[in-house]
C-alpha positions as CSV (number, residue, x, y, z in Angstrom):
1,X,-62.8,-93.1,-25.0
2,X,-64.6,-96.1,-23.1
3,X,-61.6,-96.2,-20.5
4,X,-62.0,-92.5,-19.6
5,X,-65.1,-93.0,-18.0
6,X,-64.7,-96.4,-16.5
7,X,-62.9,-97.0,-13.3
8,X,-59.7,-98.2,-13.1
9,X,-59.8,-100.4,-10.2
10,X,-63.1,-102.2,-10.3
11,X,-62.7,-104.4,-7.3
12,X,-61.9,-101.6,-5.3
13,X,-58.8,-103.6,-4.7
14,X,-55.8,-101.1,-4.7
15,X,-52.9,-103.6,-4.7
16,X,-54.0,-106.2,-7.0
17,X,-54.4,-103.8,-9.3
18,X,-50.9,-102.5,-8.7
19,X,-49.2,-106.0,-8.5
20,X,-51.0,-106.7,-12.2
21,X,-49.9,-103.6,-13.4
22,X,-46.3,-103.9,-12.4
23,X,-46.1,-107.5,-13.8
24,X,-47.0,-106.0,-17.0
25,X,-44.6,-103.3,-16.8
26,X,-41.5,-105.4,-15.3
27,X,-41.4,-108.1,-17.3
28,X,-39.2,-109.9,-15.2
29,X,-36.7,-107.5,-15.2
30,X,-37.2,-106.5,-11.8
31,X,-38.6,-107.8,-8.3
32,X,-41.8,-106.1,-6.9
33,X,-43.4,-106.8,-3.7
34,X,-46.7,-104.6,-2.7
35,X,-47.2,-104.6,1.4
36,X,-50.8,-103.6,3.2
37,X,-51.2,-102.2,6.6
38,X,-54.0,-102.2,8.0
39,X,-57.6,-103.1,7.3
40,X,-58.5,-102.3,3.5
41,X,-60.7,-100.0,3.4
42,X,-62.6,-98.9,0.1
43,X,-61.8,-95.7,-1.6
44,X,-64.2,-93.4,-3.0
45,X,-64.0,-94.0,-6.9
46,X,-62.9,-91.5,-8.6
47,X,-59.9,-91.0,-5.8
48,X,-59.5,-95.0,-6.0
49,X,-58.6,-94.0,-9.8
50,X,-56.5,-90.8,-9.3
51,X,-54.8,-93.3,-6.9
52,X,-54.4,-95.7,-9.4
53,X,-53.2,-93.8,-11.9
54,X,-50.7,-92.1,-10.3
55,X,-49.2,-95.2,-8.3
56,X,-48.4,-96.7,-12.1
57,X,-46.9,-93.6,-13.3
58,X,-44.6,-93.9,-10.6
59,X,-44.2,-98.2,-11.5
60,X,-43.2,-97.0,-15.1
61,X,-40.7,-94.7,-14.2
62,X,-39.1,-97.1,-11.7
63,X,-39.3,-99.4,-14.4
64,X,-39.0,-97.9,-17.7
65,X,-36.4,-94.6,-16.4
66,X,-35.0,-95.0,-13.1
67,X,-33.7,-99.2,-14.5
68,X,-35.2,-100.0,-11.0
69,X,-33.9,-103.9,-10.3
70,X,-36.3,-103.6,-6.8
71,X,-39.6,-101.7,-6.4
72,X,-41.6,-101.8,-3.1
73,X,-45.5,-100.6,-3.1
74,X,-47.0,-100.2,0.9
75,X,-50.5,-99.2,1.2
76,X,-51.4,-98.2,4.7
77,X,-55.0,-97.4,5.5
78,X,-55.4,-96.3,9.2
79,X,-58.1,-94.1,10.6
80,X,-56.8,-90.2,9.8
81,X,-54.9,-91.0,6.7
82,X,-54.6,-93.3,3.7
83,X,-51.0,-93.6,2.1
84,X,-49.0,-94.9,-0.5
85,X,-45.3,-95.1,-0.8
86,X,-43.4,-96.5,-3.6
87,X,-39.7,-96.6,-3.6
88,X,-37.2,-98.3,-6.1
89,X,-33.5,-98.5,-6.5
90,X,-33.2,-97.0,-9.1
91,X,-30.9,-94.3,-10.6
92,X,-32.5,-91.5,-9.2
93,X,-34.6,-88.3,-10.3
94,X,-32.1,-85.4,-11.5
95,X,-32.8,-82.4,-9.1
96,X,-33.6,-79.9,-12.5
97,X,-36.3,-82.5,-13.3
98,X,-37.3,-82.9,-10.0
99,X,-37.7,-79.3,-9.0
100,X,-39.3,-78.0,-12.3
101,X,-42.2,-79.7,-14.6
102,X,-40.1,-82.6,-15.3
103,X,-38.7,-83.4,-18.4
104,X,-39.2,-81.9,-21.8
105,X,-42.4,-83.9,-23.9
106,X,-42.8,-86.4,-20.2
107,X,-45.6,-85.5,-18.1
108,X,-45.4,-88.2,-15.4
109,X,-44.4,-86.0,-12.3
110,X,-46.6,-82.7,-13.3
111,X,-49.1,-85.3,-14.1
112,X,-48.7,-86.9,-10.0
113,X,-48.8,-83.4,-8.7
114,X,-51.8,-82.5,-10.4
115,X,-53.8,-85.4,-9.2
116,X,-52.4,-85.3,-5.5
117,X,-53.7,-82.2,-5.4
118,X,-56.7,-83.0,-7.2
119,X,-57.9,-85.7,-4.4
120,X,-56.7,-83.8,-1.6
121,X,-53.5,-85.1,-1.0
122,X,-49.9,-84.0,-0.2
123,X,-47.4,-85.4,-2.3
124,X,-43.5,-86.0,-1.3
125,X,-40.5,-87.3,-3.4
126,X,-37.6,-88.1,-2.0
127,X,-34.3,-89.2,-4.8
128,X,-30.9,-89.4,-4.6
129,X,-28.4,-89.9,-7.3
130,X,-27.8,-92.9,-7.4
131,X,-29.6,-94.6,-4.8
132,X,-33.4,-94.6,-5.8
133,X,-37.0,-92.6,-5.1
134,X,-39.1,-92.6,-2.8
135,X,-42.6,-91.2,-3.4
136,X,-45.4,-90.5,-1.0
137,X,-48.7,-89.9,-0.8
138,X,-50.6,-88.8,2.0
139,X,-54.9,-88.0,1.8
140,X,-57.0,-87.4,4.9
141,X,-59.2,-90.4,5.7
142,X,-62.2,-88.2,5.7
143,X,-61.4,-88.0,1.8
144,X,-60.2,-91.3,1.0
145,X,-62.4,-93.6,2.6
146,X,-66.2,-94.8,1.0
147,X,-68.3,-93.4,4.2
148,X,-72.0,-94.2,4.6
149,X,-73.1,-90.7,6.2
150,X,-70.8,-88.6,4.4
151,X,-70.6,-87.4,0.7
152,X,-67.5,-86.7,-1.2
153,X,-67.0,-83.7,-3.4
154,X,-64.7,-83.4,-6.0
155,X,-62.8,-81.5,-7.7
156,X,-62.4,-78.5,-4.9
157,X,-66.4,-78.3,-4.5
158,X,-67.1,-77.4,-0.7
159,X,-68.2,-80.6,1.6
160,X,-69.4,-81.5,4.4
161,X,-66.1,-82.9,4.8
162,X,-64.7,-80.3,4.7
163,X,-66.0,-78.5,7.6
164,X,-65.6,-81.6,9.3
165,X,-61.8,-81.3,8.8
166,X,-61.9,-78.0,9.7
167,X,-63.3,-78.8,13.1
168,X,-61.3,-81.2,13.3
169,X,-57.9,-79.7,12.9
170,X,-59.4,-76.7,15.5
171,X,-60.0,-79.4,18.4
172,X,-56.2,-80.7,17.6
């Protein structure tokens, strides 16, 4: 109960947290390498964990389904977007898992979905049989990133930052 309300990621350090989680979960069986671009920037909390969380979902299934003998973590902060993109070579995603809830009893891809969606983020997965996944995700800087003048609402309460990206998209 103590972890549910304590943050993930204390440091605010997105891939240490990952590299650490992955050692645990790879056990040597596999090589992992995590890549920044860009400055590090720090993530509102609660999205830092939503991040979190679904960045080692996607670890253990490299790991623990997909047999993944190489996994590769980028982080890119720039100035519109934040992303993350993990991709393993792995055995690949079966397209009936992909395209419904997943597998019977696992709740790892619902599970990603949910919290993309939950932060404000657009999700992608890209598999083929044999030859790996790819996973994406994409949130809007105006979300992602800790900004003095601005507050973040979550949950799909209405912003400020909101209207901003509203505006925003209207001048593009």
């Amino acid at each position: 109960i103590q972890s549910m309300r304590s943050s993930t990621v204390t440091k605010n350090d997105v891939a240490r947290a990952l590299r650490l989680a992955a050692d645990q979960m790879a056990e040597g069986s596999a090589t992992f390498d995590v890549r920044v671009q860009g400055s590090s920037r720090d993530l509102h909390p609660i999205l830092r964990d939503e991040v979190y969380r679904l960045a080692t979902e996607a670890l253990r299934n490299a790991f623990r389904h997909a047999a993944a003998q190489n996994v590769e973590v980028e982080i890119r902060y720039d100035e519109k977007y934040f992303r993350l993109r993990i991709r393993d070579d792995g055995k690949g995603i079966p397209s009936d898992v992909l395209s419904g809830d997943g597998r019977e009893g696992h709740y790892g891809l619902p599970g990603m979905r949910e919290r993309a969606k939950l932060v404000g983020g657009k999700l992608a997965i890209w598999t083929e049989m044999p030859g790996g996944t790819e996973i994406e995700l994409t949130i809007p800087g105006t979300r992602a990133y800790v900004k003095s003048t601005r507050r973040f609402w979550y949950f799909g309460k209405r912003s400020a930052i909101e209207a901003d990206e509203k505006e925003t998209i209207e001048r593009e």
